[in-house]
C-alpha positions in Angstrom: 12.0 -5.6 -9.3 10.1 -5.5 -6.2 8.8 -8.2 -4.2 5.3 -9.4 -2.1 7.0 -11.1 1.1 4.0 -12.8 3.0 4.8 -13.3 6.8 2.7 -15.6 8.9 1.9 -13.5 12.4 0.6 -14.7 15.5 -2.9 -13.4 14.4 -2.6 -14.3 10.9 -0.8 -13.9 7.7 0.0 -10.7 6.5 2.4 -9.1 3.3 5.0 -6.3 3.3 5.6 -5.0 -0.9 9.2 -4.7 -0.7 11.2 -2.0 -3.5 13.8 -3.2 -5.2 16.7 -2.2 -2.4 14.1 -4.4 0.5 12.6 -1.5 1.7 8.9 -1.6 2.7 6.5 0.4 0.7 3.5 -0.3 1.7 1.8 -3.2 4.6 -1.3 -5.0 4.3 -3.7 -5.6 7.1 -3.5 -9.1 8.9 -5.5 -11.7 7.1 -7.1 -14.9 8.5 -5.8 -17.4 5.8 -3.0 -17.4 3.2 -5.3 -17.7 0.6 -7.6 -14.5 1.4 -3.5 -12.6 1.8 -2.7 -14.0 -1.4 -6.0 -12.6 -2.7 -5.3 -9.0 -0.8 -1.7 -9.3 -3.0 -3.6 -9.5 -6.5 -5.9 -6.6 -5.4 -2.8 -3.9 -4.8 -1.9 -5.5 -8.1 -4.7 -4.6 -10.1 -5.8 -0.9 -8.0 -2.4 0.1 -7.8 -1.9 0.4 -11.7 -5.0 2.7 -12.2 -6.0 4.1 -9.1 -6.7 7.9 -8.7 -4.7 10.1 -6.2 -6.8 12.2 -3.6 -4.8 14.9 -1.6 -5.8 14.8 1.9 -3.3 17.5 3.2 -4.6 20.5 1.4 -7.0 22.8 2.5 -10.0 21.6 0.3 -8.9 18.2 -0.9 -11.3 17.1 -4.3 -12.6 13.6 -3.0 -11.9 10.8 -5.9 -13.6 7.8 -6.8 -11.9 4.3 -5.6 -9.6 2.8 -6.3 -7.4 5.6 -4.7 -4.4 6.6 -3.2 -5.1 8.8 -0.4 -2.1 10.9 1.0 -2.9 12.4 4.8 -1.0 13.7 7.5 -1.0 11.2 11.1 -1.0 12.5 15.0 2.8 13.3 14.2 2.3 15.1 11.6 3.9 12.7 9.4 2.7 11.9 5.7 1.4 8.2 5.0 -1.3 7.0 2.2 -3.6 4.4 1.9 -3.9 2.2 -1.3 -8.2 1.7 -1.3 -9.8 -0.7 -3.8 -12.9 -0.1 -6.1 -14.9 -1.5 -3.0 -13.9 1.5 -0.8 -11.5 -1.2 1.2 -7.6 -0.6 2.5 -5.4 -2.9 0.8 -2.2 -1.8 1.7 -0.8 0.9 3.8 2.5 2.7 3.9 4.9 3.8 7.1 5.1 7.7 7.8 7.1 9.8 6.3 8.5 13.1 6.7 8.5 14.7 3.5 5.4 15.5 1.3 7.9 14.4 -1.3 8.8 11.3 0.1 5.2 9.8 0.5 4.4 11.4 -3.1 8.3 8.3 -4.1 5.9 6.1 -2.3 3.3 6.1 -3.9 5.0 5.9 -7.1 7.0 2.7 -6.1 3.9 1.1 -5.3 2.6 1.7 -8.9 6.1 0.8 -10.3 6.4 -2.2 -8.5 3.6 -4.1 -7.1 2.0 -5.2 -10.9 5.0 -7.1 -11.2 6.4 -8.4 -8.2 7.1 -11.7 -7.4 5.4 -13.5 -4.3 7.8 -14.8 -1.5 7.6 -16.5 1.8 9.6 -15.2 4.6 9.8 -16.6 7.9 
């Protein structure tokens, strides 16, 4: 089972959604309070489960309504995606990855794992 570890920053407090094995799947941004963190943790909760999957690395990508995953090639040319709520908002982003393939496991995890992860504190 996966995991929600929140980490206080020195801007803020943020979360990292940890598989099963520890590694990170997706990041939030850095939040102001624990409480609005907390409340960015129950939104990848509820999107994640039945959000839509727009391909931005093909040559005409059909734009979907949020909540979305969006898949898109960085500067590096490296796949990432972008978990958006029903507001149009990021929620959670991932780390680049090499592999179409891999960011496609990604994106899974996240909809594996995040409705049922626990919430931790990490230092």
């Amino acid at each position: 089972m996966g995991k929600f570890a929140i980490k206080t920053v020195a801007t803020g407090v943020k979360f990292n959604l940890k598989a099963t094995n520890g590694e990170i799947i997706a990041t939030s941004e850095i939040y102001k309070t624990l409480r609005s963190c907390k409340n960015g943790i129950e939104s990848v909760r509820k999107n994640s489960a039945r959000a839509n999957f727009e391909d931005q690395t093909v040559a005409e990508p059909v734009k979907e309504k949020c909540p979305k995953f969006e898949m898109y090639q960085d500067k590096r040319g490296e796949y990432r995606f972008r978990l958006k709520a029903t507001n149009g908002e990021i929620i959670a982003t991932s780390e680049g990855y090499k592999a179409k393939a891999s960011c496609l496991n990604g994106i899974e995890s996240v909809k594996k794992n995040a409705p049922e992860a626990e919430v931790v504190t990490e230092e």
